[in-house]
C-alpha positions in Angstrom: -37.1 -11.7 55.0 -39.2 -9.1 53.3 -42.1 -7.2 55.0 -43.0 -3.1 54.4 -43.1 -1.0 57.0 -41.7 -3.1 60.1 -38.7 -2.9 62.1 -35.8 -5.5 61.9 -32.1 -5.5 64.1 -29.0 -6.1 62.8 -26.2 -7.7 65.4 -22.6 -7.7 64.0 -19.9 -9.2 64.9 -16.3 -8.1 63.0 -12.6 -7.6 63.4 -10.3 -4.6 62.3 -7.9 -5.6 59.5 -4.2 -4.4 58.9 -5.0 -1.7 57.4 -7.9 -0.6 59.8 -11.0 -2.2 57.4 -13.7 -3.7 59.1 -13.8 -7.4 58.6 -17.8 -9.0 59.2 -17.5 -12.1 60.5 -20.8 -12.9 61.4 -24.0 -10.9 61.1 -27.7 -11.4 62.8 -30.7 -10.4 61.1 -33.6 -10.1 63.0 -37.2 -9.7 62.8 -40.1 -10.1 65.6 -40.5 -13.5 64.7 -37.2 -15.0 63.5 -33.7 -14.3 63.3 -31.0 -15.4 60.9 -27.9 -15.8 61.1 -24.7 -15.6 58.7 -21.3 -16.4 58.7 -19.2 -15.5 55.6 -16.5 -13.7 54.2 -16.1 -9.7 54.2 -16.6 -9.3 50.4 -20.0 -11.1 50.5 -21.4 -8.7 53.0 -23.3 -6.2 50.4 -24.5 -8.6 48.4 -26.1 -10.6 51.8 -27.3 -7.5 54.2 -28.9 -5.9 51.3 -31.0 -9.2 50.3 -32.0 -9.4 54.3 -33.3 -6.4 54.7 -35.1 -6.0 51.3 -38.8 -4.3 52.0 -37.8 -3.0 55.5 -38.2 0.8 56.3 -36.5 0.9 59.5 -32.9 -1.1 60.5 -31.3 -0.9 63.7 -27.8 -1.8 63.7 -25.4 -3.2 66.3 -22.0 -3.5 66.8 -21.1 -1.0 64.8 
């Protein structure tokens, strides 16, 4: 999901943990043409969002 200069949304979707952590259980990426969707364990959440977004220059997040 690469592309300079346009815009792309992120939708997601998460839990509060014991000791007040936000756990992502799902997360949206989306573009003007497609969307993606993930479903994955908290600790996997860098490594994923930054790959999405790679070449983007504007992200829009929600649920946060």
């Amino acid at each position: 999901m690469a592309g300079g200069g346009r815009e792309v949304a992120i939708d997601l979707e998460f839990l509060r943990g014991r000791q007040n952590e936000t756990v992502v259980k799902e997360l949206c990426v989306v573009k003007s043409n497609a969307a993606e969707t993930f479903r994955f364990k908290n600790k996997e959440l860098h490594n994923l969002l930054t790959e999405a977004v790679a070449g983007f220059a504007h992200l829009y997040a929600h649920g946060l």
